[in-house]
N, C-alpha and C positions, 0 to 999 in steps of 0.2 A: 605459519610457524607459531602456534602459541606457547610458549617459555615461560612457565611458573616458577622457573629455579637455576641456577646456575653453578654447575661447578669447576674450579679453578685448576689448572696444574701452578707449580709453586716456583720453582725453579726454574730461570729464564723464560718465567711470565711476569712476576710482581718484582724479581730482582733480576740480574745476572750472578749466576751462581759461580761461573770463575775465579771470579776476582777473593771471592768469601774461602775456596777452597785451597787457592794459595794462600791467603792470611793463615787460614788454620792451620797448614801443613807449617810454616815457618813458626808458627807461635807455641807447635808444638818441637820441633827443632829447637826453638830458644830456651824451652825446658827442661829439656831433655841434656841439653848441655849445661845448665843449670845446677840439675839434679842428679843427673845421670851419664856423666859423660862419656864412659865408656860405649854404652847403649847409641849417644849421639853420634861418636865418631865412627863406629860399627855401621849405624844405617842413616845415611846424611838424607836428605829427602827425596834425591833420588832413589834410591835403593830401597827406602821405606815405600815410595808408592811404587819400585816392581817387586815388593812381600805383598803389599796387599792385592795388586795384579797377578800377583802365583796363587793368592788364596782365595780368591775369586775364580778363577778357574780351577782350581781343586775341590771349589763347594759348590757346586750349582744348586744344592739343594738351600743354600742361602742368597741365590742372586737377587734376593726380592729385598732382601736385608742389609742395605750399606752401616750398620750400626754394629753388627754381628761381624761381620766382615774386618771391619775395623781393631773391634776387639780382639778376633782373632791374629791378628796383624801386629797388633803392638805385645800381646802375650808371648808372640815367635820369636821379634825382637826383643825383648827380654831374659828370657830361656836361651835364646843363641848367645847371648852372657852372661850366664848360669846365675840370671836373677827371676826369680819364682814371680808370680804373674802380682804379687801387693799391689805394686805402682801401677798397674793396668788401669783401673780407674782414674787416680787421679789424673791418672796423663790422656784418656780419654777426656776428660771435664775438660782440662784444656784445649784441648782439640774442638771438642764439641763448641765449647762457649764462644771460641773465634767464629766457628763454621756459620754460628747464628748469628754474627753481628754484618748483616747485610745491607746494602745499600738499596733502598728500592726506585724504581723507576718513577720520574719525575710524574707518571698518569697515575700510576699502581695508586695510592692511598686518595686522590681526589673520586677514583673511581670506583675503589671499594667504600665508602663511604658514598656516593649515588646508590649503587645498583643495591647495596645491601639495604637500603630504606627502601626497596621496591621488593625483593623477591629474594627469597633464601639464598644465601651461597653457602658450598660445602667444596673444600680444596683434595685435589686425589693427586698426590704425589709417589713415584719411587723415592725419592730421596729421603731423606732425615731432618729436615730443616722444623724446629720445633717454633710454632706460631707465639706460642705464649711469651717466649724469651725474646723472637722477633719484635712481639705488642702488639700481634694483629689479630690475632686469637678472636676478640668480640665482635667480628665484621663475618665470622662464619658459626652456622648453625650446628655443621660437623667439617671432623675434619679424621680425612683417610688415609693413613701411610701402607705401600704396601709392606714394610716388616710387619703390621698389626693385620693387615689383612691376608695375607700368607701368599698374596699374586702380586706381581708389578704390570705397570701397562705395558703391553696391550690386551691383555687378557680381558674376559669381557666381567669377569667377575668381579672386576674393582671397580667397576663403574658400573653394573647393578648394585654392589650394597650401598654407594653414593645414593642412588634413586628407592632403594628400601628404606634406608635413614630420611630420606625425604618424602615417602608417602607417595611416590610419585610414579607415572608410568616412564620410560627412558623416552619416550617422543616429547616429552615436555620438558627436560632437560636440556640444556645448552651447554656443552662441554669449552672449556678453551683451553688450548696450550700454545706452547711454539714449535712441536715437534710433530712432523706430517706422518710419523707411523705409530707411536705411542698414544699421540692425545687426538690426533684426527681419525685415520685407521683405526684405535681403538676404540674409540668412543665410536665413530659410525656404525661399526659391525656389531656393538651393544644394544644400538639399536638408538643414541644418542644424536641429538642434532650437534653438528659439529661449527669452531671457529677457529680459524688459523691465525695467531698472531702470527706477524708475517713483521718483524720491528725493522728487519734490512733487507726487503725488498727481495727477496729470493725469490730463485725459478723454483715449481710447483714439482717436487721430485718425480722422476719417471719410471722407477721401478716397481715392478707388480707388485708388491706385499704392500705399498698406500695409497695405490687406488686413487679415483676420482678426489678431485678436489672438495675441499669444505663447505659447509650449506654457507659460512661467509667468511672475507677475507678482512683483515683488520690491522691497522698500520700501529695501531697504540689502543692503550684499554678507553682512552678519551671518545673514541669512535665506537667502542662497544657500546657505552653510555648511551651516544647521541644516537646508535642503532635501535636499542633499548627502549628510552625516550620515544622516538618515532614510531616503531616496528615491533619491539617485543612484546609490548602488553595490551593484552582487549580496553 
């Protein structure tokens, strides 16, 4: 397997992304009640995340879009209180700027700082998590959201323009995620060498849409390293 390049999924690879999307959803509850209370007492957080659960299924033509979606989402709540959509941004920024304050896993930065002194990385995420606001931004060469790229994974088209931005054929790619049908299934059938972060030990899912297991199995990104180290490069 020789691997000139590596790309990342973002969320519940470098952080857990739970923890960050309940902060945001209360940070924007705390504004909201701040600001706008009628708005807050109208849609408490449950109710806010089943609008954006109705708008998510009313848009498929934006599932690739958690950004759009959202917006969509707080514009309804506002309008259901005959307030025109002004505040939609700011109360997006809040939202946003919580969403990006993440905790990363004790491996995540010892290790993007190894492998990025050895071989390009380029992160391919569905979600929204902006790098730059994260700080982590200078450890990747590109970086591919699918709202910018108009497909979310598993589509194979988000992980070739990863390997187009990289100059590279997709066998010399090394894909990682923690999700065995998005970032392994996708990336495989791209044509992608695959790596399962596997961080709690789960059984290797048994339904047909993910397929055979990963070209490797990996308890933490410390192990991708030491993989790397040994095995990844001529």
């Amino acid at each position: 397997m020789r691997i000139l390049a590596i790309s990342l999924d973002l969320d519940d690879t470098l952080w857990p992304v739970e923890p960050a999307i309940l902060a945001a959803e209360r940070a924007l509850d705390d504004w909201l009640k701040q600001h706008h209370a009628d708005v807050a007492a109208a849609w408490p957080i449950d109710a806010m995340r089943g609008l954006r659960d109705a708008v998510s299924a009313e848009r498929p033509d934006i599932a690739h879009d958690f950004t759009a979606q959202r917006l969509i989402t707080l514009e309804r709540a506002f309008a259901a209180c005959g307030i025109d959509a002004t505040p939609v941004e700011a109360a997006y920024e809040v939202y946003f700027a919580a969403r990006n304050r993440v905790d990363c896993y004790e491996d995540a930065l010892p290790a993007l700082h190894a492998l990025a002194a050895r071989v390009p990385l380029v992160s391919i995420s569905n979600g929204n998590a902006d790098l730059e606001r994260i700080g982590l931004r200078a450890h990747f060469r590109h970086c591919i959201a699918a709202r910018e790229c108009g497909v979310a994974k598993p589509d194979a088209a988000i992980f070739h323009d990863a390997c187009t931005r990289l100059g590279l054929p997709p066998e010399n790619v090394l894909h990682v995620g923690d999700d065995p049908l998005l970032d392994v299934a996708g990336a495989r059938d791209a044509g992608l060498r695959t790596a399962w972060l596997n961080r709690h030990a789960a059984g290797w899912p048994t339904h047909a849409a993910v397929g055979v297991r990963a070209d490797l199995e990996l308890r933490d990104l410390t192990q991708l390293v030491r993989w790397f180290e040994h095995q990844g490069a001529d």
